[in-house]
C-alpha positions in Angstrom: -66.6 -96.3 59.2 -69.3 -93.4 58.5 -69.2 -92.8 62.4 -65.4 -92.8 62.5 -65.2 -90.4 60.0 -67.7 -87.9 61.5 -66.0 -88.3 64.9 -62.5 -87.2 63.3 -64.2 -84.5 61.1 -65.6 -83.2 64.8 -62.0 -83.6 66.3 -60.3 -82.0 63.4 -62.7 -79.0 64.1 -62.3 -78.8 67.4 -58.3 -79.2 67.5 -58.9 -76.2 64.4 -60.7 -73.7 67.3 -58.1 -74.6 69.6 -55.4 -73.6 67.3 -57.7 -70.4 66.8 -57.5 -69.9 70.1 -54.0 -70.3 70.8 -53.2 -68.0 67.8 -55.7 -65.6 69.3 -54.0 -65.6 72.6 -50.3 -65.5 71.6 -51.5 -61.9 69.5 -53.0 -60.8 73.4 -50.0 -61.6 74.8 -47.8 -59.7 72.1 -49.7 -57.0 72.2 -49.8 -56.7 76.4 -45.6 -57.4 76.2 -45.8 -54.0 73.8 -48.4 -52.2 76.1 -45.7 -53.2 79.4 -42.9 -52.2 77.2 -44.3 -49.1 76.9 -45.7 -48.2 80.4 -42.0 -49.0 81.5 -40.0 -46.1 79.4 -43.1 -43.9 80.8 -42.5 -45.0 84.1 -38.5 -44.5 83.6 -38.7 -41.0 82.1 -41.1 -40.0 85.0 -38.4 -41.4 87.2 -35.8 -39.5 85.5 -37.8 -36.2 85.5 -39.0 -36.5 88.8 -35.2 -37.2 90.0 -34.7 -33.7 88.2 -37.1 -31.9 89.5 -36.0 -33.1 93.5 -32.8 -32.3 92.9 -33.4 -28.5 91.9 -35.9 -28.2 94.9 -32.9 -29.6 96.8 -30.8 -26.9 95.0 -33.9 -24.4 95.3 -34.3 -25.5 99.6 -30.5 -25.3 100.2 -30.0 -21.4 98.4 -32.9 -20.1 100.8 -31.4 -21.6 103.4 -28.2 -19.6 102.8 -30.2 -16.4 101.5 -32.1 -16.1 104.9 -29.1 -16.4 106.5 -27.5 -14.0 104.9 -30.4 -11.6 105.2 -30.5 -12.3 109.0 -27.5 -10.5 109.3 -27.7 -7.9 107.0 -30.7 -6.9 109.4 -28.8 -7.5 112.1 -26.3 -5.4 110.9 -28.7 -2.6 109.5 -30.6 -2.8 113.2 -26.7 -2.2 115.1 -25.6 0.8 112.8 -29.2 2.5 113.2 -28.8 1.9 117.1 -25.8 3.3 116.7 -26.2 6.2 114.9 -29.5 7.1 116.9 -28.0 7.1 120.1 
């Protein structure tokens, strides 16, 4: 009965560490769920500035498209009236 007692009392400890444990883990795992949480409105705000940001380079590509254009023939046009005048 001595021995039956000391083999629960070393069972009841053991089954105590792996409570312990298991309480140990479940606070990892909270606290990795908030970490992931966190990395993910990072991740979505970087998303959301860098969808920003492309569009006005878009914006930025497209006017300087149009301006050289634009100054293209303005030289062009400067270039004819000095021919003309000139000649």
């Amino acid at each position: 009965l001595t021995d039956q007692d000391a083999h629960l009392d070393a069972l009841s400890s053991a089954i105590l560490r792996q409570k312990q444990i298991g309480l140990q883990i479940g606070d990892e795992l909270d606290l990795h769920v908030d970490l992931l949480q966190q990395t993910d409105a990072a991740v979505e705000r970087t998303q959301n500035r860098l969808g920003t940001v492309n569009n006005r380079v878009g914006d930025v590509i497209a006017s300087n498209k149009t301006d050289h254009r634009a100054n293209l023939c303005i030289i062009v046009l400067v270039l004819i009236l000095v021919l003309i005048v000139f000649s």
